[in-house]
N, C-alpha and C positions, 0 to 999 in steps of 0.2 A: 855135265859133270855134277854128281853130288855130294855134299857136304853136308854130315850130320852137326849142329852142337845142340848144348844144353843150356838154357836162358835159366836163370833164377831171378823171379819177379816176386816179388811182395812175399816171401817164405813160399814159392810154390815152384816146382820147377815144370819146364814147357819146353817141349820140343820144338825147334825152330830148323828148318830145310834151305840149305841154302843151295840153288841152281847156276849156272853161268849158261848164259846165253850168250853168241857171237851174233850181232846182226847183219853180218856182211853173208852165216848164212841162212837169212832169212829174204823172201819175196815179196815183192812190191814194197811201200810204204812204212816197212818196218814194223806192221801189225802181228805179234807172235800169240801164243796159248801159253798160260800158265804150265810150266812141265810137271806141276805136281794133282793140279784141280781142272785145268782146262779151261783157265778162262779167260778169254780173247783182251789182248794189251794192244791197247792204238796209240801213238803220238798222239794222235788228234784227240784225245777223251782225256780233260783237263777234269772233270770233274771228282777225282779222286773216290768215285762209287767202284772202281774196278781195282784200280792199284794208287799207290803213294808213292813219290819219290822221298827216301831218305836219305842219297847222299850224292855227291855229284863231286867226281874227283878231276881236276885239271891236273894237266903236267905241260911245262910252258907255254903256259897260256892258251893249249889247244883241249878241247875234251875229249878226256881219258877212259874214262867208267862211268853208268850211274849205278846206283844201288836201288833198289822199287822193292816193295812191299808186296803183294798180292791180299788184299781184302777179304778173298772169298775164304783163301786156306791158312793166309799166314805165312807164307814163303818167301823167303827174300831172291830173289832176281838179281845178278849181277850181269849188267849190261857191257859188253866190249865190243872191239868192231866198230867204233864210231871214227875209226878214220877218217873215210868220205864225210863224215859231215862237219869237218875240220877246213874242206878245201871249198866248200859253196858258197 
């Protein structure tokens, strides 16, 4: 799914892309591609050289959404689908 808006930063306006990703369907490990630049998002890569998390939403006390960044193009990721990782 995509989602256009329009960011106004510092007098300057920027387009910003917003994707939803479901990970339940994604394979193995949770590892997916950026849908707008291609570029490979792991759990495992805490280093924040590929993507940033911005927001991480609960809803009673289980988790709901996150929200990630993508580095390379600027894209915001909307992560759902984290049921399963509610029950481990």
């Amino acid at each position: 799914m995509l989602i256009l808006y329009w960011v106004v930063k510092a007098m300057s306006v920027q387009e910003v892309t917003f994707f939803v990703v479901n990970l339940l369907d994604t394979e193995g490990r949770g590892v997916f591609r950026c849908p707008r630049c291609g570029a490979e998002i792991s759990p495992d890569d805490m280093t924040e050289s590929v993507y940033r998390i911005l927001d991480v939403i609960m809803k009673k006390d289980r988790l709901d959404t996150i929200v990630l960044e993508c580095i390379r193009c600027g894209s915001r990721i909307q992560l759902i689908g984290l049921d399963l990782l509610n029950y481990t």
